[in-house]
N, C-alpha and C positions, 0 to 999 in steps of 0.2 A: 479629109474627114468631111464626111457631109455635113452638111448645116441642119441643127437642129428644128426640127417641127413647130409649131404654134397655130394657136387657134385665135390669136390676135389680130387685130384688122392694123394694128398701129406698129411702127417700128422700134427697137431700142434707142432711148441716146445716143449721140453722136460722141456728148461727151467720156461717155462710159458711167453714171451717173449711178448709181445702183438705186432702181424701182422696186418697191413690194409688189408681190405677184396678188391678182383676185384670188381670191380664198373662196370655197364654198362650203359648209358643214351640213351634213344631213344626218337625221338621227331616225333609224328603223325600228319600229317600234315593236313588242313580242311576239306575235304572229309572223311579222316578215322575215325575222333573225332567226326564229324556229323553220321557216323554211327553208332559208338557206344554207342555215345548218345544217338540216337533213338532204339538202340538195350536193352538198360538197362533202357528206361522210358519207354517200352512197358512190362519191365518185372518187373517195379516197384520196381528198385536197380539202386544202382549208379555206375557211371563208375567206382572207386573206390572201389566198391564190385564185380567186375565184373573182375578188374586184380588181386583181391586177391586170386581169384578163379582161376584165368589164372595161378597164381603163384603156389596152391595146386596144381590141376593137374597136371602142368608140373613138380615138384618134388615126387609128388607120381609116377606117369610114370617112372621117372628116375633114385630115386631111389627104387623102389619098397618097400617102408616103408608101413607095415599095420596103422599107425596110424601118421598124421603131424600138429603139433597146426603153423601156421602162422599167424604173426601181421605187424604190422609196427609205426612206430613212429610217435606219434600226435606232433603238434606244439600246444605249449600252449599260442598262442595268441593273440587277439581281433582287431577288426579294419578293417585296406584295408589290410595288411597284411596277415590276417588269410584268405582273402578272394582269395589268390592264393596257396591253399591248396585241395587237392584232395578229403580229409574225412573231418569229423566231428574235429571241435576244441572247 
């Protein structure tokens, strides 16, 4: 299996130690949501597929890896809830 990617300068513990990852949060405000909305129903994808792709690119660029599987984590759950979720639940 290859080894996976990173954009860290530093290594994992030796001990196996479990570290929290850097987090980043950005909030796009009406005009850029309304773009990208229009940008990803005219190409018949979700904005959601749209930064999953924003997210390959920019780790392929980065780290120059020939091959990157990326996902992300589904919420599994129904309602008004699920309904503030980016993908599919």
């Amino acid at each position: 299996m290859p080894q996976a990617v990173t954009l860290s300068s530093r290594r994992a513990p030796a001990d196996g130690k479990f570290t929290l990852p850097l987090r980043e949060r950005i909030v796009l405000d009406a005009q850029t949501t309304a773009l990208l909305s229009a940008h990803a129903t005219a190409r018949r994808v979700s904005v959601g597929v749209m930064a999953m792709a924003a997210i390959a690119v920019y780790l392929r660029r980065m780290t120059r890896a020939a091959r990157l599987s990326v996902g992300a984590h589904f919420m599994r759950r129904m309602g008004s809830v699920a309904l503030q979720t980016t993908e599919r639940v």
